[in-house]
KENU-279554 format. One record per residue: x, y, z of N, C-alpha, C in turn. Coordinates in steps of 0.2 Angstrom, whole numbers, padded with zeros to 4 digits, always signed. Layout:
<setis>
XYZXYZXYZ ...
</setis>
This chain:
<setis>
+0789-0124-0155+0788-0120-0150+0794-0116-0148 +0791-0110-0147+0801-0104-0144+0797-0101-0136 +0802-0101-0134+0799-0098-0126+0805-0094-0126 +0803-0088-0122+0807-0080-0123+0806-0079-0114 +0811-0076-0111+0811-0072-0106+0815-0068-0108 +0812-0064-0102+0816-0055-0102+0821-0055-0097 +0823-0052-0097+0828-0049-0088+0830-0042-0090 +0832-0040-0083+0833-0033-0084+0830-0025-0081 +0822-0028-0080+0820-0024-0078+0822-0020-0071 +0817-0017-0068+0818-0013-0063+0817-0005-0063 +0820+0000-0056+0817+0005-0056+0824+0007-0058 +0824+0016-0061+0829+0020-0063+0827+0027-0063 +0831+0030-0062+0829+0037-0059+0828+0041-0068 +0825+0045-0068+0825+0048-0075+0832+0052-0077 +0832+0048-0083+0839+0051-0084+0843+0048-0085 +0842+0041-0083+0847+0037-0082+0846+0031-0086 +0850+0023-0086+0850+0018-0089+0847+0011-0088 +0844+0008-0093+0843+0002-0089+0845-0002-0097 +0847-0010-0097+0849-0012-0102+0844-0018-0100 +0837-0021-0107+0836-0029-0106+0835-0032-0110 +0835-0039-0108+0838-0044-0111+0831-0047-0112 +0834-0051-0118+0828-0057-0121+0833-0065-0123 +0831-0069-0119+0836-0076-0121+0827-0079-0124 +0830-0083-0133+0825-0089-0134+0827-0096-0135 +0822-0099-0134+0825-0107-0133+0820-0109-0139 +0822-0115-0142+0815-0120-0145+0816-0118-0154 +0818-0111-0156+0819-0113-0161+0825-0110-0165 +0824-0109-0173+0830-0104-0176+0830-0098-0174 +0833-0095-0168+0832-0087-0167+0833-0084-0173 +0838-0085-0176+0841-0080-0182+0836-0078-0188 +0829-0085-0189+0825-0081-0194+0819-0078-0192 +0819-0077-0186+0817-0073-0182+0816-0066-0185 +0811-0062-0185+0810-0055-0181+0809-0054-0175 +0812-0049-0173+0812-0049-0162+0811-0041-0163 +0805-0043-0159+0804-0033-0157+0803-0034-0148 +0805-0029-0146+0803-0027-0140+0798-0021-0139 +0794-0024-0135+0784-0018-0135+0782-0017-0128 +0780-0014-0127+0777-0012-0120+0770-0009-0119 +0769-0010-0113+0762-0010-0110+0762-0007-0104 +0759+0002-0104+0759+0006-0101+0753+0002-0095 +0750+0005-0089+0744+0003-0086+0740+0007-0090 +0735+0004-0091+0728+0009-0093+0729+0009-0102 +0734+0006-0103+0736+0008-0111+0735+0002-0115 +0735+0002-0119+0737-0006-0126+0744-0006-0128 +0747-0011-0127+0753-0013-0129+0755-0008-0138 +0760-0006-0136+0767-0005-0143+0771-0007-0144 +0771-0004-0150+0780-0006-0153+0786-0003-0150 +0790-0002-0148+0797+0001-0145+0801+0000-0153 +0804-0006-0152+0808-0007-0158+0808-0013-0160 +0810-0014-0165+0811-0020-0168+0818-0022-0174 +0821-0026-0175+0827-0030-0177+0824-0035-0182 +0825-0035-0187+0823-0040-0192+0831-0047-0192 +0830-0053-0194+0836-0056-0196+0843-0052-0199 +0841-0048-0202+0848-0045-0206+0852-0041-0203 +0850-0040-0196+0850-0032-0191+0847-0024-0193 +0844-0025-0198+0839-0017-0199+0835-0017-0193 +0833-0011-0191+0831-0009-0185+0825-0003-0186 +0820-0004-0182+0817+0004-0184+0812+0003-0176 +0811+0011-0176+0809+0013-0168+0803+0017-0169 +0799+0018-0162+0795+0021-0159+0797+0028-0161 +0794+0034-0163+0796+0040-0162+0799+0044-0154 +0794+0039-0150+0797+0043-0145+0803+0039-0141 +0806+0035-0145+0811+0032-0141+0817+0032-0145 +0816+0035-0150+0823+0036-0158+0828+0043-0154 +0834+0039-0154+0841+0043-0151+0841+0042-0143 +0837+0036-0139+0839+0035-0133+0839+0029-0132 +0834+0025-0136+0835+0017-0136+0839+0015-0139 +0843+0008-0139+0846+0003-0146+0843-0002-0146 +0841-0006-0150+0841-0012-0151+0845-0016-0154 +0846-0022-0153+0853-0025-0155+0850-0033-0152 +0856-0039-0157+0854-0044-0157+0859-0049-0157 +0862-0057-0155+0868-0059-0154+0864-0064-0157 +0864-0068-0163+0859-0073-0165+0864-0079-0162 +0870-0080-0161+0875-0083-0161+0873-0087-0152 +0869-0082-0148+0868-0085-0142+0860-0083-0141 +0856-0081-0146+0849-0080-0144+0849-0077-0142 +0851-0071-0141+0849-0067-0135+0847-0059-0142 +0844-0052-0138+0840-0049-0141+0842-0046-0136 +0844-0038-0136+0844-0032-0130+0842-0025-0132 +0840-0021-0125+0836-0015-0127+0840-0012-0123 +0846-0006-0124+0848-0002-0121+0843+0004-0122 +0843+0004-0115+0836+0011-0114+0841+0015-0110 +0843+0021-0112+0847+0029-0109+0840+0035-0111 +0844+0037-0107+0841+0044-0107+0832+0044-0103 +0831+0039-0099+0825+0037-0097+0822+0044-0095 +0812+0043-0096+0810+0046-0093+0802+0042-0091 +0800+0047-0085+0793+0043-0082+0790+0039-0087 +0788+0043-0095+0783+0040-0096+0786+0033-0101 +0793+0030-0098+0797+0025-0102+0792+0020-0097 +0788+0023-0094+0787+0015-0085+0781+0013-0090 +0785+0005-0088+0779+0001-0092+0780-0008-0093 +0776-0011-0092+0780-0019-0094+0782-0017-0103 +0788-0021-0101+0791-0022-0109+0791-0029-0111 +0788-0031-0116+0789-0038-0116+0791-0039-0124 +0797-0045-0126+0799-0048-0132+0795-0052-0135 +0797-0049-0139+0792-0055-0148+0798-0058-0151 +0793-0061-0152+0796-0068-0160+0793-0067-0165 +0795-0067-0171+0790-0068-0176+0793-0070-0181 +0790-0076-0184+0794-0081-0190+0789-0079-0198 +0790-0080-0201+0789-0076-0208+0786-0083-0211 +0790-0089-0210+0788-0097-0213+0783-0098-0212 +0781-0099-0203+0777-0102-0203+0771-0096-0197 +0772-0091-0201+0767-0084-0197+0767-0086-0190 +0772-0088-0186+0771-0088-0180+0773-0082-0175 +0768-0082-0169+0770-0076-0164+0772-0076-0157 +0778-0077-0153+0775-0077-0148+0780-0073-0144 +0778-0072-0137+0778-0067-0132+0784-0070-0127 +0788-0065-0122+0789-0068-0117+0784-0065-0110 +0785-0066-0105+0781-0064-0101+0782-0057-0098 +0786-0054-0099+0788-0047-0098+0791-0044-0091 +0793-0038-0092+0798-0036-0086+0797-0032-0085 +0797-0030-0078+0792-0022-0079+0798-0017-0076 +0797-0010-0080+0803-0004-0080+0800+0001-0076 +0800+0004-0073+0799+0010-0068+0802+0014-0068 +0801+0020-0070+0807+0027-0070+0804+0033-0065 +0807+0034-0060+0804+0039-0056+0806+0046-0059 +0805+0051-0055+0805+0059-0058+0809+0062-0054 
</setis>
């Protein structure tokens, strides 16, 4: 069993920064895939970004050259520096796990972003 939280969320002016975190507990983070996705209101959940074990990286188009994604396998943790913010960034973000061995998925409970205008 892995349990994931997020922190970091909050409001941010457009324009500007927010950086969040995902710490996980319960298993090998490192053979992990971890992506960070969001859920606008009214919309279905996407992809933002995603980090494979190796550190390759690949993004949402509308978030490629303001987002990073990055990962510290050494203390679990997984982070989404978001710059360059705009309204339509508002949304809960929430982190994945994903194991390749035994096809497992799981979520944290997510953190909601706000970008006003």
């Amino acid at each position: 069993q892995v349990e994931l939280a997020e922190s970091g969320g909050g409001l941010a002016q457009a324009g500007g920064s927010l950086r969040l975190s995902c710490v996980a507990w319960g298993s090998t983070f490192s053979h992990a895939v971890m992506g960070w996705y969001r859920q606008a209101p009214g919309k279905e959940r996407e992809l933002v970004a995603v980090i494979t074990s190796g550190g390759s990286t690949n993004y949402a188009d509308s978030v490629k050259g303001r987002f990073t994604i990055s990962r510290d396998n050494a203390q679990n943790q997984m982070y989404l520096q978001m710059n360059s913010l705009k309204p339509e960034d508002t949304a809960v973000y929430y982190c994945n796990a994903y194991f390749f061995d035994s096809k497992s998925n799981y979520w944290g409970q997510g953190t909601q972003v706000t970008v006003s205008s």
